[in-house]
N, C-alpha and C positions, 0 to 999 in steps of 0.2 A: 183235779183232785181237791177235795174238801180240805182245810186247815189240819194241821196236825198240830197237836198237841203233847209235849214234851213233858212227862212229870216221874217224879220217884217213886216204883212201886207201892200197891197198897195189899194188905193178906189175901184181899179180893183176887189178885188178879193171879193166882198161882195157874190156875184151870186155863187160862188164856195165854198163858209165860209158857206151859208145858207144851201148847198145840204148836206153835211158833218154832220152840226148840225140835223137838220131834220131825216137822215139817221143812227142819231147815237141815236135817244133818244126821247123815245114816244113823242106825240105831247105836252101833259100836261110839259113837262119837256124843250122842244127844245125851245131856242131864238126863240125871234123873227126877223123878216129883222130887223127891225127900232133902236132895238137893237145893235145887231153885227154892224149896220151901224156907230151907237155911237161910239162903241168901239173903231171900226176904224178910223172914225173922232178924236175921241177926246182924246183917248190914243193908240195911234198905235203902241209906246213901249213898249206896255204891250202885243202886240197881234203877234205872229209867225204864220207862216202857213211853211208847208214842202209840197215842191214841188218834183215830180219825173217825169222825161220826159217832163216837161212843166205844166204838170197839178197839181192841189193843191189836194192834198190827204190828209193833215190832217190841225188843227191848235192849237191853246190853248189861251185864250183872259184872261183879268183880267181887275180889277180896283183897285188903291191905296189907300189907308186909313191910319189913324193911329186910327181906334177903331179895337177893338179887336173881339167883336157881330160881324161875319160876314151874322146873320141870316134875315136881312131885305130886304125884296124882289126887292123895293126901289133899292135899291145900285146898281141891276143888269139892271138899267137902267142909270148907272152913278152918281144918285143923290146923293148925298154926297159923290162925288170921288174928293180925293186931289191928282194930281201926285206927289205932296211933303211926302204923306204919308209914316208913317213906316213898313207899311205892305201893300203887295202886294197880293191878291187876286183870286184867279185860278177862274174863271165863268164855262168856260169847255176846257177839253179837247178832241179832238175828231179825231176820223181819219175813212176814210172811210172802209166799213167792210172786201172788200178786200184786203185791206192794213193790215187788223190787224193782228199781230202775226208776224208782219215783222221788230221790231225793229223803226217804227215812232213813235208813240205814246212817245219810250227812249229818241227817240232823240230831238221831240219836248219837254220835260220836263225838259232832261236835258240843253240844250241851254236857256232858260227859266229860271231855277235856276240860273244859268251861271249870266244872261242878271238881276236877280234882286239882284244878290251878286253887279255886275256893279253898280249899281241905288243906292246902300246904302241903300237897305231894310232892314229891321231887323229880319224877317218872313213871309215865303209864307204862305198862310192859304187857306184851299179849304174845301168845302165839298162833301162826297160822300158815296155811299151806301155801306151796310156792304162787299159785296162780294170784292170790290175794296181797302179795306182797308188794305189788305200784297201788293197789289201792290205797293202804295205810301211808305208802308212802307220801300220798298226794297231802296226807295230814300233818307230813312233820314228822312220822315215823322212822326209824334206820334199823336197817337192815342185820343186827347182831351176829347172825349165821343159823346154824343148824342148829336144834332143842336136839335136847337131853329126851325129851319127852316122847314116849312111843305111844299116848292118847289114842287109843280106837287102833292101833295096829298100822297108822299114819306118820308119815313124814313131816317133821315139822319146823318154823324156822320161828328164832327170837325177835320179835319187832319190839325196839326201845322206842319213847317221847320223852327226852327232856322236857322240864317244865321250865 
């Protein structure tokens, strides 16, 4: 595989963010445009995508806060997002499915970690379902328990990083 390339969203690339999402995660669960649009607009340091050959094959979006609850549905629309926050937020991560197993998805999280150690975060916080919870873990992630969160109609668990 060709170089991947690691960079912060640009307005460009909403059309290429939505196919990603969409492609990565039933429909109950995938952003919306209007969404990701947000993200990009309004915290685009919080938002990577990885580029290989020109095209965007994967990305990772968040919002900052300094609560701890990351289960309010709300939030994934921005609404109570502080970029002053102590915690930073993983919304998704996602890479297209032929890309998977290729080392993106590493590289997008890890630059991302990177990029909220930079920010003077104090904690990534995400959620995600049971099967992906050694993954995060391999990152430094722990295991909090069960979210609050019923997203998509789905079972979910808290993954904290201290920073």
């Amino acid at each position: 595989m060709s170089d991947i390339t690691i960079r912060m969203v640009d307005p460009d690339d909403l059309t290429a963010c939505h196919t990603i999402e969409v492609r990565s995660f039933p429909p109950s669960e995938a952003a919306w445009t209007s969404s990701l649009e947000n993200r990009i607009n309004y915290y685009p340091e919080g938002f990577l995508v990885a580029e290989c050959n020109g095209e965007i094959v994967g990305q990772v979006n968040s919002g900052s806060t300094s609560k701890d609850d990351i289960s309010d549905e709300e939030f994934k629309q921005l609404i109570g997002h502080d970029p002053d926050g102590q915690n930073i937020v993983i919304f998704s991560l996602s890479v297209l499915p032929e890309y998977r197993k290729t080392g993106v998805g590493s590289k997008l999280l890890s630059s991302f970690i990177d990029n909220a150690r930079e920010m003077g975060k104090s904690k990534v916080l995400l959620i995600c379902k049971d099967d992906l919870i050694p993954y995060y873990s391999k990152y430094g992630f722990q295991n909090a328990g069960p979210s609050a969160s019923t997203h998509g109609g789905a079972t979910w668990h808290e993954m904290v990083l201290p920073l």
